[in-house]
C-alpha positions in Angstrom: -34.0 -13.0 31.4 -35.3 -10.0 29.6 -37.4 -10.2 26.2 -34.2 -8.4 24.3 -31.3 -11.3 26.0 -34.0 -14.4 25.3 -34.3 -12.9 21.6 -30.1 -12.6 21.2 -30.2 -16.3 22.7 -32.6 -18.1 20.2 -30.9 -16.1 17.2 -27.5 -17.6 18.7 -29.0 -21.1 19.7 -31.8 -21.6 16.6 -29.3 -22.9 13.8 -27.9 -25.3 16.3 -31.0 -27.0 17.4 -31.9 -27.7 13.7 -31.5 -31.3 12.7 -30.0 -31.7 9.2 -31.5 -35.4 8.5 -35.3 -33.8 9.0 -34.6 -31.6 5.7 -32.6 -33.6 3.2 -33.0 -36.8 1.1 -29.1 -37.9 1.8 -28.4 -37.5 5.2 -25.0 -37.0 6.8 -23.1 -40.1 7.2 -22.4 -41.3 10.3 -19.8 -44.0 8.5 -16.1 -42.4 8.4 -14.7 -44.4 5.1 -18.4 -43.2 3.3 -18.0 -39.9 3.9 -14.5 -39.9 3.2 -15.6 -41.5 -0.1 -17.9 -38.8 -0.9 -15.1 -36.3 -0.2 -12.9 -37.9 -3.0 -16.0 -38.2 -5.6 -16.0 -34.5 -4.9 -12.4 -34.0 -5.6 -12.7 -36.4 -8.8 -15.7 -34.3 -10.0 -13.7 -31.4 -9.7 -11.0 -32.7 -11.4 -12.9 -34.4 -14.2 -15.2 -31.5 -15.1 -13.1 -28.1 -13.9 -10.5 -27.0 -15.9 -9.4 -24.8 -13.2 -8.7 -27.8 -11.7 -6.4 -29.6 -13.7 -4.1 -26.1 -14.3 -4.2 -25.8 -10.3 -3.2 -29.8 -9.9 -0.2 -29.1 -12.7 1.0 -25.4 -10.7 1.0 -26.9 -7.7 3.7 -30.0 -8.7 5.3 -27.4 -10.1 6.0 -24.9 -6.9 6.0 -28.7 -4.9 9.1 -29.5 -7.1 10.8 -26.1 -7.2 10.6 -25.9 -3.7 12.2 -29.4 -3.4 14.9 -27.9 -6.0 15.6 -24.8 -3.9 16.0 -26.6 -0.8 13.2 -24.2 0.9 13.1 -24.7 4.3 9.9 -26.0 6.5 8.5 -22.7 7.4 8.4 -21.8 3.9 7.3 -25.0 2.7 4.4 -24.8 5.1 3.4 -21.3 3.7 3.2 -22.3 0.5 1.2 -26.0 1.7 -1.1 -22.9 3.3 -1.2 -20.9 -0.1 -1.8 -24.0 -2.2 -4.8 -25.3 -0.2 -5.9 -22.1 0.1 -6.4 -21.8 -3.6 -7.7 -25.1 -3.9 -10.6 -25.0 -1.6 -11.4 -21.6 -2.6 -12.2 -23.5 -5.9 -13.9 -25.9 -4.6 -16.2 -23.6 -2.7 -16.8 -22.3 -5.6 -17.8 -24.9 -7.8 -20.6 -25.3 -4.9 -21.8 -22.4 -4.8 -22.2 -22.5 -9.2 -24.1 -25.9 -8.3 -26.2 -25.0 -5.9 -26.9 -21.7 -7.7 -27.4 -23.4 -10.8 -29.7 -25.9 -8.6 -31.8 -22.7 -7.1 -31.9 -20.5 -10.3 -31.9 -22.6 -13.6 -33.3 -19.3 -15.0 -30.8 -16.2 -15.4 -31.5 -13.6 -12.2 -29.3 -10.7 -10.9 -28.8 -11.9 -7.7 -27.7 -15.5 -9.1 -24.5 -13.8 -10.9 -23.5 -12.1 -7.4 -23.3 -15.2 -5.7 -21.3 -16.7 -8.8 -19.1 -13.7 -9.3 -18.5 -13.5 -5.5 -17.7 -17.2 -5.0 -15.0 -16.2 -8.5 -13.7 -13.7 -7.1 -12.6 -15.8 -3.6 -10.7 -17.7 -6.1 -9.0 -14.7 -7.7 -7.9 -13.4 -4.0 -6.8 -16.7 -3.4 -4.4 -17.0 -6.2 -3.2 -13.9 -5.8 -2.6 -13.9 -2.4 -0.7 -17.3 -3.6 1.2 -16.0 -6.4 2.5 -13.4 -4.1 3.4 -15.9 -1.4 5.3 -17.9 -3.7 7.3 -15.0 -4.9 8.2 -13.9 -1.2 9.0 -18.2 -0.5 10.8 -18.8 -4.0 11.8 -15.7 -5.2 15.0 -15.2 -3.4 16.7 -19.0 -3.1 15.9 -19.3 -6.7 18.1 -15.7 -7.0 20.7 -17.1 -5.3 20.5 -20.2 -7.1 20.5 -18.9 -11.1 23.1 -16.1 -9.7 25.5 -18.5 -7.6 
């Protein structure tokens, strides 16, 4: 193997051979229901302390019940599951990346609002790519609907 392809390996291989557990006070649960546990303290969290949040949990009954109301079919449905989730983790990536930002930078630095404004503006491509799928999915039975 030449110097160049043993470099290209360890740069593929090096994240991989690095255990988690050796660098953090709360390792990675090995327990299924815990970590599922942890999952929902994080969805609470979000819920409880992001407004964001609470609008996105009140839209998203309210396309789930309009496309209940148009009859949309399952291919339609599924896009706008898709477009809903799509939205919500977007969100909730970046509520991590404010906390761990926050964690890493308590004091104001350039390079600290990128990674804020960045993680933002997944959110803002996220409900707009959203927005625009629910017009596509609900625009035209709910045409036919108010016009029939």
């Amino acid at each position: 193997m030449t110097t160049r392809s043993k470099q290209v390996l360890d740069a593929l291989t090096s994240t991989m051979k690095i255990n988690p557990n050796d660098y953090s006070a709360l390792s990675n649960s090995p327990n299924r229901v815990r970590s599922l546990g942890y999952a929902l303290a994080g969805w609470l969290y979000m819920l409880r302390h992001q407004k964001n949040t609470r609008i996105m949990s009140v839209a998203s009954g309210l396309v789930v019940a309009a496309a209940l109301w148009l009859e949309v079919d399952l291919d339609g449905c599924a896009l706008l599951i898709l477009s809903i989730t799509m939205v919500w983790m977007a969100e909730f990536l970046n509520a991590a990346v404010e906390a761990v930002v926050n964690l890493a930078s308590p004091e104001y630095h350039p390079m600290a609002k990128v990674g804020k404004d960045v993680a933002a503006a997944a959110v803002l491509l996220g409900a707009v790519a959203s927005a625009l799928i629910g017009l596509l999915v609900l625009g035209p039975p709910l045409l036919a609907k108010l016009s029939g």
